[in-house]
N, C-alpha and C positions, 0 to 999 in steps of 0.2 A: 504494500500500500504506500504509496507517496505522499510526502509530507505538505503540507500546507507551503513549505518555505520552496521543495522544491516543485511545486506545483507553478507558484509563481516566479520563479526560476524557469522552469518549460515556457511559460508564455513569453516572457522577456526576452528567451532567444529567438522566439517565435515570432515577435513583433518586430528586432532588430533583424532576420533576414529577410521580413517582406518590407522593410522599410529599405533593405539594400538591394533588394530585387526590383523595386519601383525608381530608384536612383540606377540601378542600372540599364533597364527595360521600362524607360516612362510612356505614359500611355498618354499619347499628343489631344487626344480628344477624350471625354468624357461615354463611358461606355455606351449610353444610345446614341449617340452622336454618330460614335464610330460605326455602328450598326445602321443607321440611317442611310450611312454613303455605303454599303454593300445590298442593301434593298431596292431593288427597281422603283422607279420615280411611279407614286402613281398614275393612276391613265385617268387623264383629261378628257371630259367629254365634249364628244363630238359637236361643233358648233354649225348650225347651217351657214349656208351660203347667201351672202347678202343678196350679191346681185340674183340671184333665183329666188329669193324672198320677193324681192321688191317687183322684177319682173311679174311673177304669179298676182300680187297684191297689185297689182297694177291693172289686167285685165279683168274688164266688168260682163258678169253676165245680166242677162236682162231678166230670165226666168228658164228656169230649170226643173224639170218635175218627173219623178219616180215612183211607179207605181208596181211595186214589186222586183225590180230589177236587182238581179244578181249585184252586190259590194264592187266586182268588178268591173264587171262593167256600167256603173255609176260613176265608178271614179276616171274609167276613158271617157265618158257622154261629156264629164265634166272638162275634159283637153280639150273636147269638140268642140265644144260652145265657147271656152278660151280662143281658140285659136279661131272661129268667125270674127270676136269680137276685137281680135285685133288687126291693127290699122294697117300694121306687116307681116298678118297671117301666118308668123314664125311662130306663136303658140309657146309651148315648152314641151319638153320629153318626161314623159311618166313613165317609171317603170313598178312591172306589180310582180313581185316577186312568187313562184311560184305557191310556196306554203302557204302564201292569203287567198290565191285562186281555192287550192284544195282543200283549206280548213275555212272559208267565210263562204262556203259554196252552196251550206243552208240560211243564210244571213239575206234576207230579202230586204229592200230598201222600200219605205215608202217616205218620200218627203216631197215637197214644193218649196223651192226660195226662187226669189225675184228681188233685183238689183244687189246683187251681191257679188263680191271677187271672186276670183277662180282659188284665191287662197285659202278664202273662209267657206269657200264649198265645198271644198278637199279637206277642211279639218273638220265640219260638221259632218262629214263621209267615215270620214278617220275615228270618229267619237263611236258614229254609231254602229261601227266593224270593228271596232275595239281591233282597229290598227293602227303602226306609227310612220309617219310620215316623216321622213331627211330628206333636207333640202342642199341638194350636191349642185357643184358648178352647170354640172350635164345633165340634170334631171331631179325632179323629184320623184323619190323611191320608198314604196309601200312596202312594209315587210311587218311582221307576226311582232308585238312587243317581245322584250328579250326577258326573259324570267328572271325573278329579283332573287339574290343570294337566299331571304327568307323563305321563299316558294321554294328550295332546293330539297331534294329529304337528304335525312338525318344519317349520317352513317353508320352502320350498324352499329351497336355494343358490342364490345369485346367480350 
């Protein structure tokens, strides 16, 4: 059994070589510090595209109306009617990626709006398909929301 004296005796040498191991091997950053710069930066979300915002927000439709129409093609009717209503008939590029054709394919639209943008008729499309819409240099592109970490299951128990 070791004595009280030499107990603290053990630790005194204990503390004098991590007080020499720290003077010899100093540690330049603070431990999460150091750890922060070996983590990947997190990931930035994706920002739309201005000029494709402003563009879509730009062109006015007059009246637009769905009665029953497949998600899909509600949201091409609504390029259609963009691209009369503008002045250079350049329109914009919609892409609808396939998993919203095949998973919104029982999602039937019934709506009417009049004087409204082609941007605000793509996101009242967007609401009621419970899809999301990015706004890229080349297109706006429909795709399936992306599932939130919390929607993820559980790993099993060990």
């Amino acid at each position: 059994m070791m004595s009280l004296r030499s107990t603290s005796t053990a630790a005194a040498i204990a503390i004098a070589a991590l007080t020499a191991a720290a003077l010899i091997f100093p540690i330049a950053a603070p431990l999460p510090a150091a750890l922060a710069q070996l983590a990947p930066p997190p990931a930035q979300p994706k920002l739309p595209d201005r000029e494709m915002v402003r563009r879509v927000g730009s062109l006015r439709i007059a009246h637009i109306k769905f009665e029953g129409s497949p998600l899909a093609d509600a949201l091409r009717a609504v390029t259609v009617a963009a691209t009369a209503a503008d002045p250079e008939k350049k329109g914009f590029n919609l892409v609808v990626m396939p998993q919203v054709t095949k998973e919104t394919a029982e999602t039937k639209i019934h709506l009417e709006l009049r004087d409204v943008t082609a941007e605000r008729a793509l996101e009242t499309l967007a609401l009621l398909g419970g899809v999301e819409l990015d706004y890229q240099k080349f297109a706006v592109i429909v795709s399936m929301p992306k599932k939130a970490a919390a929607e993820a299951p559980a790993p099993p128990a060990p």
